[in-house]
C-alpha positions as a Python dict, from the first residue, in 0.01 Angstrom:
ca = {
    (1, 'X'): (0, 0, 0),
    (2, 'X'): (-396, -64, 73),
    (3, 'X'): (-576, -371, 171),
    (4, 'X'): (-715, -305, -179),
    (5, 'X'): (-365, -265, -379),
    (6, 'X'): (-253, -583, -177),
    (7, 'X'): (-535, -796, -313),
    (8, 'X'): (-490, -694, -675),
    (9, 'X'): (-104, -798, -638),
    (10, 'X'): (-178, -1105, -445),
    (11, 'X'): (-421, -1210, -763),
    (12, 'X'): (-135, -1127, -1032),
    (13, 'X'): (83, -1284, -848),
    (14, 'X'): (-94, -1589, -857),
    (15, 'X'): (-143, -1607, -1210),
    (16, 'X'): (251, -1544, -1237),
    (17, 'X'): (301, -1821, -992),
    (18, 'X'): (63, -2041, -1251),
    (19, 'X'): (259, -1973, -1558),
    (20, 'X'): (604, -2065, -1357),
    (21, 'X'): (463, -2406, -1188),
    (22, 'X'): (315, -2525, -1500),
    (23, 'X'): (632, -2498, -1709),
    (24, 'X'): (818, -2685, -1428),
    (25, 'X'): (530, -2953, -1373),
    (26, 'X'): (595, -3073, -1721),
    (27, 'X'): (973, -3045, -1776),
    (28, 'X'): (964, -3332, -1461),
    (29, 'X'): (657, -3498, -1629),
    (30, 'X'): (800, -3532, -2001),
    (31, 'X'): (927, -3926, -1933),
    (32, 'X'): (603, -4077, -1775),
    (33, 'X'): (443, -3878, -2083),
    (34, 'X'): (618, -4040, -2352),
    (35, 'X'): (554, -4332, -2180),
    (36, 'X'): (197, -4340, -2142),
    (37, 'X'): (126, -4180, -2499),
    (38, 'X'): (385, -4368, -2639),
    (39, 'X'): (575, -4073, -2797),
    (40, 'X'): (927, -4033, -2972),
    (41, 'X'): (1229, -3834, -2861),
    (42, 'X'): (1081, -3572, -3177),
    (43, 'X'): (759, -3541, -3072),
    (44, 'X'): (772, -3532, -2719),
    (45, 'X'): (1001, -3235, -2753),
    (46, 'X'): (740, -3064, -2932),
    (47, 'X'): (522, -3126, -2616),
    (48, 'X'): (811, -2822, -2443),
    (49, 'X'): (838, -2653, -2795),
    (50, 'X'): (489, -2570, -2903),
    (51, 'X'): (447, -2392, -2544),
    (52, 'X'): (770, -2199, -2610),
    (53, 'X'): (646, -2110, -2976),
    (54, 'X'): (314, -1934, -2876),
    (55, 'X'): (474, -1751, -2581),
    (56, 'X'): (750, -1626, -2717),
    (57, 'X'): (555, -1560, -3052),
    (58, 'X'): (250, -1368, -2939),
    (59, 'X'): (434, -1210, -2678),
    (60, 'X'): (481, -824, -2775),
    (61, 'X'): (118, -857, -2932),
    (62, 'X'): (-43, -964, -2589),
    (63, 'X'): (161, -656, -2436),
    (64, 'X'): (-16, -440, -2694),
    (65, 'X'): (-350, -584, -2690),
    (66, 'X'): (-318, -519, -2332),
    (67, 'X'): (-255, -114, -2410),
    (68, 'X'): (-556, -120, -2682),
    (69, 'X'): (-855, -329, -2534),
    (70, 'X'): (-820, -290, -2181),
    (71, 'X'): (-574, -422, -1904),
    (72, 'X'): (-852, -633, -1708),
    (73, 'X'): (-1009, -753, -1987),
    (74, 'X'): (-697, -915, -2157),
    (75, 'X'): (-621, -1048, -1796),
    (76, 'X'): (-943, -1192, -1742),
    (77, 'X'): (-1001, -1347, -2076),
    (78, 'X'): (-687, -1552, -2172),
    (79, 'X'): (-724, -1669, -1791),
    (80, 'X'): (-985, -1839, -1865),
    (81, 'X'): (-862, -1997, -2212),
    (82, 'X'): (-515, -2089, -2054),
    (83, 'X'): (-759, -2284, -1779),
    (84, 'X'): (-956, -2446, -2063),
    (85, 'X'): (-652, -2574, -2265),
    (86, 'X'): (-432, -2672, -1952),
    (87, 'X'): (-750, -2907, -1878),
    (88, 'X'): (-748, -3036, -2261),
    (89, 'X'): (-438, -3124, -2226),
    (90, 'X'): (-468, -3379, -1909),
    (91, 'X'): (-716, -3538, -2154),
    (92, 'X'): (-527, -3582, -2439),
    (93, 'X'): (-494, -3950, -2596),
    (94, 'X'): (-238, -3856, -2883),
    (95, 'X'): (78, -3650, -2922),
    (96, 'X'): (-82, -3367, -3160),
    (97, 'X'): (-360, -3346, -2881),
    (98, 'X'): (-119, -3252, -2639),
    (99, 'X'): (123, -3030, -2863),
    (100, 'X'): (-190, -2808, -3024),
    (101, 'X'): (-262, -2765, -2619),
    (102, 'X'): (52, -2658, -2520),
    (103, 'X'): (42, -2405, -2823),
    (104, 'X'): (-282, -2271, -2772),
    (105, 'X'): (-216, -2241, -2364),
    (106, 'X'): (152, -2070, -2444),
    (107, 'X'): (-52, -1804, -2666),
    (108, 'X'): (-301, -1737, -2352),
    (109, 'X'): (21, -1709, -2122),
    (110, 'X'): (162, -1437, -2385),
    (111, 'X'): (-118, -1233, -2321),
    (112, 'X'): (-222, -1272, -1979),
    (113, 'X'): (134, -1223, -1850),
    (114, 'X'): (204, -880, -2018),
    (115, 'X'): (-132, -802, -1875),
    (116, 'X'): (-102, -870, -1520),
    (117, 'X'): (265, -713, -1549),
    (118, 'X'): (122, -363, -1688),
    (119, 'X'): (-173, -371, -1404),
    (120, 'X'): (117, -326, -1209),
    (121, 'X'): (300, -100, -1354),
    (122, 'X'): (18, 107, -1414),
    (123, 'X'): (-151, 58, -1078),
    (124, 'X'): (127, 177, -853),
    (125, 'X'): (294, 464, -853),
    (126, 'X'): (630, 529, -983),
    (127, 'X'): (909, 444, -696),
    (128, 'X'): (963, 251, -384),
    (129, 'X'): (618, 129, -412),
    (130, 'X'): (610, 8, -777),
    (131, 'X'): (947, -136, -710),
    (132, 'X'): (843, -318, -387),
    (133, 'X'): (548, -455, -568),
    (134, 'X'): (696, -570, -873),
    (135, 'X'): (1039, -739, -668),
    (136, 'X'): (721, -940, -480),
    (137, 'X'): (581, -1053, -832),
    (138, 'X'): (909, -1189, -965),
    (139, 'X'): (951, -1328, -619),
    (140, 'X'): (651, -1522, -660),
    (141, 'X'): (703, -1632, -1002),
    (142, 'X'): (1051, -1776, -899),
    (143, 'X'): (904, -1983, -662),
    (144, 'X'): (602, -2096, -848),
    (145, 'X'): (861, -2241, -1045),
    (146, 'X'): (1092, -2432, -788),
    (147, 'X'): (773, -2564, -662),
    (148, 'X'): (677, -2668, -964),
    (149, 'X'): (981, -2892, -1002),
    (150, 'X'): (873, -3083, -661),
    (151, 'X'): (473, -3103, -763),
    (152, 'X'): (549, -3237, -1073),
    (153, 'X'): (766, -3468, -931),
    (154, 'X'): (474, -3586, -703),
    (155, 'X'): (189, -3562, -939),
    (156, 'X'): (373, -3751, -1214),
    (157, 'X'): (377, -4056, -966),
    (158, 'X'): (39, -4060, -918),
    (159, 'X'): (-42, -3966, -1284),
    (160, 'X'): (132, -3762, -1537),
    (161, 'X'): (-264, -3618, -1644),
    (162, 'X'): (-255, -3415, -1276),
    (163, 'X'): (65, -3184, -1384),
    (164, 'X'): (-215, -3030, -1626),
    (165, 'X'): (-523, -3076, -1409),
    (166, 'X'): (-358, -2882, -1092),
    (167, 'X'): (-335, -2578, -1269),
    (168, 'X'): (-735, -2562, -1384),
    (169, 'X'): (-798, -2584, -1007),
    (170, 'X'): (-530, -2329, -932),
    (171, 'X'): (-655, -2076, -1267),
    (172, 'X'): (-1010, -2157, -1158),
    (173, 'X'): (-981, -1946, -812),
    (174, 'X'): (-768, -1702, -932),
    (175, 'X'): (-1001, -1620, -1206),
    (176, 'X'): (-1264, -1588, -925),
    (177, 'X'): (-1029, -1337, -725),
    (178, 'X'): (-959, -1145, -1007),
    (179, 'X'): (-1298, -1082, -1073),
    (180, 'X'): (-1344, -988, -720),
    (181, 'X'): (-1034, -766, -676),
    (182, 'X'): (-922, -563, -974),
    (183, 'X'): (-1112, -317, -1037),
    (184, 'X'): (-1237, -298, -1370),
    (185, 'X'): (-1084, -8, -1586),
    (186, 'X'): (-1213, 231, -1830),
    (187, 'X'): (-1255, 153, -2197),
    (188, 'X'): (-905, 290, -2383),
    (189, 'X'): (-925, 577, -2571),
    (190, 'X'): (-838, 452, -2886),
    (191, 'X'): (-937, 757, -3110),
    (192, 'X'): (-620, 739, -3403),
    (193, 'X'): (-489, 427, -3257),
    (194, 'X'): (-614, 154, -3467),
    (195, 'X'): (-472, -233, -3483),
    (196, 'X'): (-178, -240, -3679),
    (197, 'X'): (-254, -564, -3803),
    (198, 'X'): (8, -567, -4089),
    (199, 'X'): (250, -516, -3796),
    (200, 'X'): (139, -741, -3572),
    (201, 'X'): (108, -1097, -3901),
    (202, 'X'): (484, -957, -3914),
    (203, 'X'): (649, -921, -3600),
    (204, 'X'): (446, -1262, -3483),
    (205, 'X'): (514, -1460, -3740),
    (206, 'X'): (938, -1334, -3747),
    (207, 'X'): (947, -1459, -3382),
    (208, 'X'): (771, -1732, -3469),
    (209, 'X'): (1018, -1850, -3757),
    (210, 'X'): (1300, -1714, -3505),
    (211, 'X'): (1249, -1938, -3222),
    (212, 'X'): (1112, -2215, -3431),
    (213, 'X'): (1464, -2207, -3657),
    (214, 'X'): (1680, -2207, -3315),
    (215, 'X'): (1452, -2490, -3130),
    (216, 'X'): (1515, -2703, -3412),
    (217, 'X'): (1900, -2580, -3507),
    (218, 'X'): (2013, -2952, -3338),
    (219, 'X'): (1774, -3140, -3526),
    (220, 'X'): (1782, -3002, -3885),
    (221, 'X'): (2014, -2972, -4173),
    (222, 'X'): (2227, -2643, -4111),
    (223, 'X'): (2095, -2479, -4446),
    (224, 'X'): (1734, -2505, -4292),
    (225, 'X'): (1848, -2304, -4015),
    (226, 'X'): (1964, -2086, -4170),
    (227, 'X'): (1659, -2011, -4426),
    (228, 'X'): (1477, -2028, -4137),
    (229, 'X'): (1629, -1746, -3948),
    (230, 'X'): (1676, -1568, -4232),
    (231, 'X'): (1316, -1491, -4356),
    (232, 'X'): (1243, -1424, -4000),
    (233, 'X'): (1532, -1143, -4005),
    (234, 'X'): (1329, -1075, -4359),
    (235, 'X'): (1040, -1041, -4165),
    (236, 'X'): (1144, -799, -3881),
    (237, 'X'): (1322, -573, -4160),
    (238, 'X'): (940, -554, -4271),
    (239, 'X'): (822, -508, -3974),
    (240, 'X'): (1047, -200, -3885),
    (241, 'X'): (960, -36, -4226),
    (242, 'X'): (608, -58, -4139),
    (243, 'X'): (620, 57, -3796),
    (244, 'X'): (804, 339, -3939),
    (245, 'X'): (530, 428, -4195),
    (246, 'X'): (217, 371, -3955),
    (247, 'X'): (-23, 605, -3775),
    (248, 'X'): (-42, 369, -3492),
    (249, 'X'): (271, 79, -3485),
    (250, 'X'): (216, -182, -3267),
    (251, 'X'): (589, -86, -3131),
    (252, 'X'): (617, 251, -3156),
    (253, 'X'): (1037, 302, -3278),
    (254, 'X'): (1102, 549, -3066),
    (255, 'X'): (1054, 329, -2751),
    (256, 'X'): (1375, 173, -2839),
    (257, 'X'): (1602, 526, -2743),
    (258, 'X'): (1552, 430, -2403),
    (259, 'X'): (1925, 287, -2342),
    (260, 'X'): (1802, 134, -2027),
    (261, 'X'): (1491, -74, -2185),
    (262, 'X'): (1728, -206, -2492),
    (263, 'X'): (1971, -309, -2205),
    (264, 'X'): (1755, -464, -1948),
    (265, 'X'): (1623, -678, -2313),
    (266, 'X'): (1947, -799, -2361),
    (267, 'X'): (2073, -864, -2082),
    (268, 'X'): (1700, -1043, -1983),
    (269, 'X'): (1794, -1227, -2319),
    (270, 'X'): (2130, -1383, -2252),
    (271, 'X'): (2088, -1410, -1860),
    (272, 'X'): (1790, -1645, -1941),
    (273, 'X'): (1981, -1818, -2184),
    (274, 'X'): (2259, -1887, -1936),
    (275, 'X'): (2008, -2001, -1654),
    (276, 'X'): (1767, -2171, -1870),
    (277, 'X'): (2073, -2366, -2051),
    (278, 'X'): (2241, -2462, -1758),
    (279, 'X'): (1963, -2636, -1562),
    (280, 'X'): (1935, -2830, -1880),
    (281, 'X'): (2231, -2959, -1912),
    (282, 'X'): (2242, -3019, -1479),
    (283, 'X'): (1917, -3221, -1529),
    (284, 'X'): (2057, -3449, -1810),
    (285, 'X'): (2367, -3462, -1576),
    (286, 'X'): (2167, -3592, -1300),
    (287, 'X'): (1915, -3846, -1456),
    (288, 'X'): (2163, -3956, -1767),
    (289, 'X'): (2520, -3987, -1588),
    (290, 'X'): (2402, -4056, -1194),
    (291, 'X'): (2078, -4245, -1258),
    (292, 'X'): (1883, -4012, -1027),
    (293, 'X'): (1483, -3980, -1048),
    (294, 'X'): (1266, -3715, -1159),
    (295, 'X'): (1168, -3609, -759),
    (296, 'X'): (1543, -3672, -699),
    (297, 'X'): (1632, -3431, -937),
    (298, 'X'): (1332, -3173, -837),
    (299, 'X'): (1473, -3178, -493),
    (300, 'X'): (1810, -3147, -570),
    (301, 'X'): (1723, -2827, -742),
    (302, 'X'): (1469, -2691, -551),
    (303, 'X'): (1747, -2479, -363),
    (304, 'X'): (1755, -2213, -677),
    (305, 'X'): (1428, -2117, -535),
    (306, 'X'): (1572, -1949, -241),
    (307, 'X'): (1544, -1656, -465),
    (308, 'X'): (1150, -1651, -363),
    (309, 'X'): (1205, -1561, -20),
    (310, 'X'): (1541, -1304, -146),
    (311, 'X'): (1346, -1118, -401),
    (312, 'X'): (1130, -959, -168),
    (313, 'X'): (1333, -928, 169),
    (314, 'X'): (1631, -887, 78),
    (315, 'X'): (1662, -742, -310),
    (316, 'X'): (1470, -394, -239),
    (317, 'X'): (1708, -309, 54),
    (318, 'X'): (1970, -388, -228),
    (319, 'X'): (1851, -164, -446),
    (320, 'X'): (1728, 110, -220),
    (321, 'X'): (2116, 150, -113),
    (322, 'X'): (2333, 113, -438),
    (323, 'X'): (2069, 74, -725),
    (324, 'X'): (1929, -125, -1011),
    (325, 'X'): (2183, -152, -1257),
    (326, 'X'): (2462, -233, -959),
    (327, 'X'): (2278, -498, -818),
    (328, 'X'): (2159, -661, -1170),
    (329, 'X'): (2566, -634, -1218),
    (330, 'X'): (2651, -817, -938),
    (331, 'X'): (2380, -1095, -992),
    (332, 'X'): (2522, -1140, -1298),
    (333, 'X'): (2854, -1185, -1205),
    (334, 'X'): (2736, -1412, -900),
    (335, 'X'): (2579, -1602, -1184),
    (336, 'X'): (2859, -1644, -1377),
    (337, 'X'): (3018, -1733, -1036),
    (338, 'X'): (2800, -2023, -1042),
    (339, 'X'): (2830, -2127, -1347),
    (340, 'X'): (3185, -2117, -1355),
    (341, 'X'): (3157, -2350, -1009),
    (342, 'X'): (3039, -2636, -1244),
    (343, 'X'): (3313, -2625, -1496),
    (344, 'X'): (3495, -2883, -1324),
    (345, 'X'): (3200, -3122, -1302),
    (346, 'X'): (3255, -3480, -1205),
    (347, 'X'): (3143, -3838, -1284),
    (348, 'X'): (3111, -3888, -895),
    (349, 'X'): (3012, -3553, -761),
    (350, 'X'): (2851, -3521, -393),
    (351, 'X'): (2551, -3301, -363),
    (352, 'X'): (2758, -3137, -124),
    (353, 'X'): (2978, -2985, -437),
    (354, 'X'): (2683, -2894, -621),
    (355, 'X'): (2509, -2657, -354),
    (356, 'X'): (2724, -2384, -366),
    (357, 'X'): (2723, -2344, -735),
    (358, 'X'): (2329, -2401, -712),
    (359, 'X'): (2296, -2189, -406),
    (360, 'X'): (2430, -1904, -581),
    (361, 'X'): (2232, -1933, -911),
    (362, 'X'): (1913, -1909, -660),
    (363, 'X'): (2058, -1569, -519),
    (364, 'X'): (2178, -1409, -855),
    (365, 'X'): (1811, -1458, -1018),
    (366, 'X'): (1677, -1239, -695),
    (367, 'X'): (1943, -1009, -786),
    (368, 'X'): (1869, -1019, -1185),
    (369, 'X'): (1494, -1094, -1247),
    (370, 'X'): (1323, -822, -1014),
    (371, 'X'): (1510, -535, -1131),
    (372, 'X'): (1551, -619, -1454),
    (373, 'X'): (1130, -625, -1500),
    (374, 'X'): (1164, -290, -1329),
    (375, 'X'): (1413, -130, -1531),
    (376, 'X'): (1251, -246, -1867),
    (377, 'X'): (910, -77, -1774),
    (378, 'X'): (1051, 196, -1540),
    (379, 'X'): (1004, 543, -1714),
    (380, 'X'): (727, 393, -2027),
    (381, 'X'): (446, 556, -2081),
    (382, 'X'): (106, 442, -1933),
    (383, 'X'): (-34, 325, -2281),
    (384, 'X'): (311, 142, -2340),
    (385, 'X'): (356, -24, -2068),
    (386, 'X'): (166, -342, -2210),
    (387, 'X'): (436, -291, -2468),
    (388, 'X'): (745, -263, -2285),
    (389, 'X'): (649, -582, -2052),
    (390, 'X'): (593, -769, -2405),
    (391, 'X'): (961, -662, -2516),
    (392, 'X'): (1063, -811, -2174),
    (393, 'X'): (917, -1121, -2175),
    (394, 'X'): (972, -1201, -2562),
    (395, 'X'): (1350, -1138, -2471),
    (396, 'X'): (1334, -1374, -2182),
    (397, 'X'): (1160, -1653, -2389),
    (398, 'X'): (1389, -1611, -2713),
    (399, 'X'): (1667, -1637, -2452),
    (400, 'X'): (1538, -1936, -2333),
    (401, 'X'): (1492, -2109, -2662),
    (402, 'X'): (1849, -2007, -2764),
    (403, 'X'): (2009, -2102, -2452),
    (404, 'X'): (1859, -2465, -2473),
    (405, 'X'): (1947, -2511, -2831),
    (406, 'X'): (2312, -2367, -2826),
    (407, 'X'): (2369, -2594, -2503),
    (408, 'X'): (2218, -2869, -2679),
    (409, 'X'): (2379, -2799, -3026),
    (410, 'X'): (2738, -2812, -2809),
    (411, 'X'): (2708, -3123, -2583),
    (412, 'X'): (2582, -3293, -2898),
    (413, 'X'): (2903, -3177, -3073),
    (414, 'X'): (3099, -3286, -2754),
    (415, 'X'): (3023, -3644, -2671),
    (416, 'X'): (3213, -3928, -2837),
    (417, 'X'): (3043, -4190, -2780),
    (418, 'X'): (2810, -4317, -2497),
    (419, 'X'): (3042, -4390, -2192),
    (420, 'X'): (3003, -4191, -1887),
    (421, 'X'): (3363, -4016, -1957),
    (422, 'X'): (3174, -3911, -2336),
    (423, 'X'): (2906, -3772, -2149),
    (424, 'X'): (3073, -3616, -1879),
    (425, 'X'): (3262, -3420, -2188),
    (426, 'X'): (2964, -3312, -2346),
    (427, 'X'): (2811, -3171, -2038),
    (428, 'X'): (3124, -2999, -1931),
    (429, 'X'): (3182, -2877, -2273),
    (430, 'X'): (2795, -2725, -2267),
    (431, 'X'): (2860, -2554, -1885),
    (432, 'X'): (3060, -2309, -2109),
    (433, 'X'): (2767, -2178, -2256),
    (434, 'X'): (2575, -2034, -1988),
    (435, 'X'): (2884, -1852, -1851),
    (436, 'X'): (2966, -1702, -2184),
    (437, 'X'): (2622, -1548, -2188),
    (438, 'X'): (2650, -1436, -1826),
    (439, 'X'): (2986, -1283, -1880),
    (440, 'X'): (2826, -1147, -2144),
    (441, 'X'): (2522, -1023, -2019),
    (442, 'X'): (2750, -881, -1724),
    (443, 'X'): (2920, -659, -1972),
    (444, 'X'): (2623, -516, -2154),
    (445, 'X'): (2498, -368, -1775),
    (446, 'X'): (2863, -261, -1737),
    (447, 'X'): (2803, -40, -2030),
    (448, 'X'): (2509, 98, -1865),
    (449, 'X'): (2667, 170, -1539),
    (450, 'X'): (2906, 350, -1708),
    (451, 'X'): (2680, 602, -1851),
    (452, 'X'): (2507, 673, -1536),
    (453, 'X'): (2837, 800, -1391),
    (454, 'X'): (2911, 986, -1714),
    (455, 'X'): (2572, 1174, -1642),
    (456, 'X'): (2609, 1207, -1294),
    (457, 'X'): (2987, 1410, -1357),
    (458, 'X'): (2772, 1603, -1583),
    (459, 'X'): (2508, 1718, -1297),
    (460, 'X'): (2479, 2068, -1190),
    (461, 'X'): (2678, 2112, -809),
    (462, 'X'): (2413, 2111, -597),
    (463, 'X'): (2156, 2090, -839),
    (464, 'X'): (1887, 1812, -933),
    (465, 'X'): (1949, 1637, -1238),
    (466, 'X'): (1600, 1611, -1460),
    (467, 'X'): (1429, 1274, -1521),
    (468, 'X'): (1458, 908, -1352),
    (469, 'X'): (1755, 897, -1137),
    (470, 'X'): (1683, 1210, -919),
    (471, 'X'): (1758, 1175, -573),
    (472, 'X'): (1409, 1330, -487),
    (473, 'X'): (1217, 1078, -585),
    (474, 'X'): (873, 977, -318),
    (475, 'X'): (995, 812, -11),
    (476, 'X'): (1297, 978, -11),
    (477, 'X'): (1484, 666, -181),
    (478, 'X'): (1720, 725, -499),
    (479, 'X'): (1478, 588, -829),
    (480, 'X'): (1816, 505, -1059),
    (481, 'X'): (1740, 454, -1438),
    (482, 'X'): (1770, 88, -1458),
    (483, 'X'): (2061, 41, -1630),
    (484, 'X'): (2274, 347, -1624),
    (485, 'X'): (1994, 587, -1759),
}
């Protein structure tokens, strides 16, 4: 790559390495919040929630704002809103000042992430480069957010007000580098491609409902859930019927006969339930049961983010040598490996018992998260590759929102009582979750390996098979299809 190309990754990178360190700044900050601002279990959840609401719900239309009004542009702009709001937010005095700023900065994310993603995708070429580049960017994002769960640790004991402050300093020079090192792109042709806006209230305000109705599914009646998931399913049938009947759908439908991109989404779904779930549930294990501090806890964890330095040294030799879809296999059953390590958890555990199951969660997100992102953008179209990183990251957030809830929604169920054995039953009974969705997740990339085989017994002898997957791809390397297409 050029000194040029380098630059432009090294500024999306930061920006991904923003997103991650903020989200883990304030899971460690969230008691010295409700302590200052004097907030209740409800609303300081909203504090997480509203953040989880905007990204996940303006998601896939950031990725296609991105296609329509210019890569850069989109970049550039919610950069500097997402710097604004984090900043409002370190001021805040009430709870609804701080929730309306954690909405309005998860909305900037939604669309600055699918963004920088696409300049990527777009701005290196198909193969080992694209790959090598994009295993570097979830590399980076991985460890903005193990860092995250040490500086928030640290800031919090100064003052909770930094954990939002740190990142306007941080946004404030990447917003200078980016002006200074992406190039700025031509205008889009958008002759016959107008806003779907009816598409777009739809589909936004379905996820919306959607990961509203399964954030609150342990604090609600059941029947709300359920009428709240329902006119979101209401709302996507809508959505699909107009996507069908427009001149220019915000998701085109066709996108969706890739098998590889609807696998990579799924399995991006449930793996981030499973991780997302289970660091939950080891946090509340620490602090509740052992009585260990915020930093404590940051540290403890911090080894997961030996996936930062494994994503880009050791994942692309992975893949070079047996492929995408085996190695986001085998990180999924290292993952459920790890998972299945904490089953027995104990009232008295040594740290020493918990690194191995915490060592390997680090390794299988290398394994997953890189090739994953390249699978569900490898083969898309230029103009849709705003899209396709939208699909992604929607998938991951929805999966993160579900994971949290079902673990929640099950330890809740679980505990009888409020003696460490009761707890120690609810968190063991949770554990279950995340490897369920691994296992899970694990099978739907089976599937996918599968078909590659089925369509590699089906090549010509001695012939090159058409499409992704030939063995002449640049550099020599085998480009496999993701996830067995």
């Amino acid at each position: 790559m050029t000194g040029r190309a380098w630059g432009v990754l090294f500024v999306l990178c930061g920006a991904i390495f923003l997103e991650g360190i903020d989200v883990a700044m304030l899971n460690v900050a969230l008691p010295a919040i409700r302590d200052d601002l004097d907030l209740s279990t409800g609303t300081l959840q909203w504090v997480m929630s509203a953040y989880v609401l905007g990204y996940g719900g303006f998601m896939l239309l950031g990725g296609r704002a991105a296609d329509l009004f210019g890569r850069r542009r989109m970049f550039v702009l919610w950069l500097v809103v997402f710097l604004l709001f984090s900043g409002l937010g370190g001021l805040a005095t009430e709870g609804w000042m701080l929730i309306v700023a954690r909405f309005v900065t998860g909305v900037a994310a939604a669309f600055m992430t699918p963004a920088g993603l696409s300049i990527i995708t777009t701005g290196f070429p198909e193969g080992p480069q694209r790959d090598k580049a994009l295993l570097v960017y979830a590399g980076t994002a991985a460890g903005g957010f193990s860092i995250g769960l040490v500086v928030g640790g640290l800031l919090s004991a100064i003052d909770w007000r930094w954990v939002f402050f740190a990142p306007v300093i941080l946004s404030l020079g990447i917003l200078l580098a980016a002006f200074a090192l992406i190039p700025a792109s031509p205008r889009p042709d958008r002759t016959g491609q107008g806003v779907d806006l009816a598409g777009a209230v739809t589909v936004t305000a379905g996820i919306l409902l959607l990961v509203f109705g399964v954030e609150r599914a342990t604090h609600v009646p059941a029947a709300w859930t359920v009428g709240t998931v329902g006119t979101a399913l209401l709302l996507f049938l809508a959505f699909a019927v107009i996507e069908r009947a427009s001149s220019s759908p915000l998701v085109r439908p066709g996108i969706f006969r890739s098998g590889s991109l609807v696998r990579a989404n799924v399995a991006g779904l449930l793996f981030a339930a499973g991780f997302f779930g289970f660091q939950f549930i080891v946090v509340l294990y620490l602090q509740e049961l052992r009585g260990w501090s915020s930093l404590q806890t940051s540290f403890a964890l911090i080894v997961i983010g030996v996936d930062a330095v494994l994503s880009p040294l050791l994942t692309p030799k992975l893949v070079a040598r047996f492929g995408h879809a085996r190695v986001i296999f085998g990180g999924l059953l290292v993952a459920s490996l790890s998972y299945a390590l904490f089953l027995p958890l104990g009232a008295d555990w040594t740290y020493a018992a918990m690194f191995p199951g915490l060592l390997l969660l680090g390794v299988a997100f290398s394994l997953v998260y890189g090739p994953l992102t390249i699978v569900a953008t490898d083969g898309v179209a230029e103009e849709e590759q705003g899209v396709a990183g939208g699909l992604l990251y929607t998938s991951f957030q929805f999966g993160a929102a579900l994971g949290l809830s079902a673990v929640t929604a099950v330890n809740i169920t679980a505990t009888d009582g409020a003696s460490s054995a009761a707890l120690l039953d609810g968190y063991r009974a949770a554990l279950v979750v995340p490897l369920a969705a691994a296992l899970i997740a694990a099978a739907v990339s089976a599937s996918g390996l599968r078909t590659r085989r089925a369509r590699a017994d089906s090549a010509p002898v001695g012939g090159h098979r058409a499409g992704p997957g030939r063995s002449d791809a640049p550099g020599g390397v085998e480009q496999p299809a993701g996830l067995g297409s």
